[in-house]
N, C-alpha and C positions, 0 to 999 in steps of 0.2 A: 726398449729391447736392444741389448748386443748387433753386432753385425756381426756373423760369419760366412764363411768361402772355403768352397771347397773343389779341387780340381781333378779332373779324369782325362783320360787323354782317350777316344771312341773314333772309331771307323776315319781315321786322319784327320782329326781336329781335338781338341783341347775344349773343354768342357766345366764353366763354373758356375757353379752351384752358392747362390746368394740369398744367405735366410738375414731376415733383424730388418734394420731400416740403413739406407742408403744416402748417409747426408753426408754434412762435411766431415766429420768425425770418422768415419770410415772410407771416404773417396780416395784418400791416396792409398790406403791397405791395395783396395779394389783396381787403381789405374798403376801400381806397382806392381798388382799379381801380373796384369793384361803385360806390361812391359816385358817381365820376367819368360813367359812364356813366349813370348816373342823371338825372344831375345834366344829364346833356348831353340829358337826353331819352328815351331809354332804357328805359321801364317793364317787358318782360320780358328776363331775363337768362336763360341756360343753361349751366350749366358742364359741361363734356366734362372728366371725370377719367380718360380709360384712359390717361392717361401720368402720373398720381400714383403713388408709390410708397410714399409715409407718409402719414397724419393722425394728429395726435396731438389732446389734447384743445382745445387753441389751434386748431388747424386749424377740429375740429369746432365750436369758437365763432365761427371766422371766417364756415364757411358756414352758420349761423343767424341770425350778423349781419348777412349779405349779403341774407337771406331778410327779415330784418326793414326793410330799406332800402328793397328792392322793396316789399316791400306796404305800406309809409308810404306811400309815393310810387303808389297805387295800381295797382301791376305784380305782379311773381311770378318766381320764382326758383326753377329747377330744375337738378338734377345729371343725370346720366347717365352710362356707361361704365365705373363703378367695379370696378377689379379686384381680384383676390385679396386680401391684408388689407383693403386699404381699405373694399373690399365687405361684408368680415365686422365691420369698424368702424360702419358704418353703420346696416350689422343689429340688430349687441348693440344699440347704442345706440337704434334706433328710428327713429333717421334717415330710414332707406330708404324707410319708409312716409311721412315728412313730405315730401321735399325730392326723390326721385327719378320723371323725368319718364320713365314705362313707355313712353311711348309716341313718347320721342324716335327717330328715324330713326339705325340705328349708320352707317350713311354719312356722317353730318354731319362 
């Protein structure tokens, strides 16, 4: 499956929206968009993963790279939505406790 992304900008944060799989083939799209938005201003990001359906280890570098961009740039970077594997990717890894926003809104 493709990757695609798509961004919104919501209540003063910058908002992307990630369907397909998240591996090396799409990580730089993905830590390019995070840069861009940054860069544009942007200090909190949030990524909506319920339409991810891979992360492989690329992936998972992409969204720590993302996380290191924001807090350079004195912002913050959080995930939300992760399903089934991804979720349990996140997990093993430790991820979930670093980079997941509990107390995102699922309506977003």
């Amino acid at each position: 499956m493709d990757f695609r992304l798509s961004t919104q900008h919501q209540d003063g944060h910058a908002l992307l929206t990630l369907e397909g799989e998240l591996d090396l083939g799409s990580k730089v799209q993905f830590v390019d968009s995070v840069f861009e938005l940054v860069r544009a201003g942007s200090r909190t990001v949030r990524a909506d993963l319920r339409g991810l359906t891979f992360c492989d280890s690329s992936g998972l570098s992409g969204l720590i790279l993302a996380s290191t961009i924001c807090r350079n740039a004195g912002g913050s970077f959080s995930v939300f939505g992760a399903q089934e594997g991804v979720a349990e990717v996140l997990t093993l890894t430790g991820l979930d406790r670093a980079l997941v926003d509990s107390g995102a809104a699922q309506s977003d």
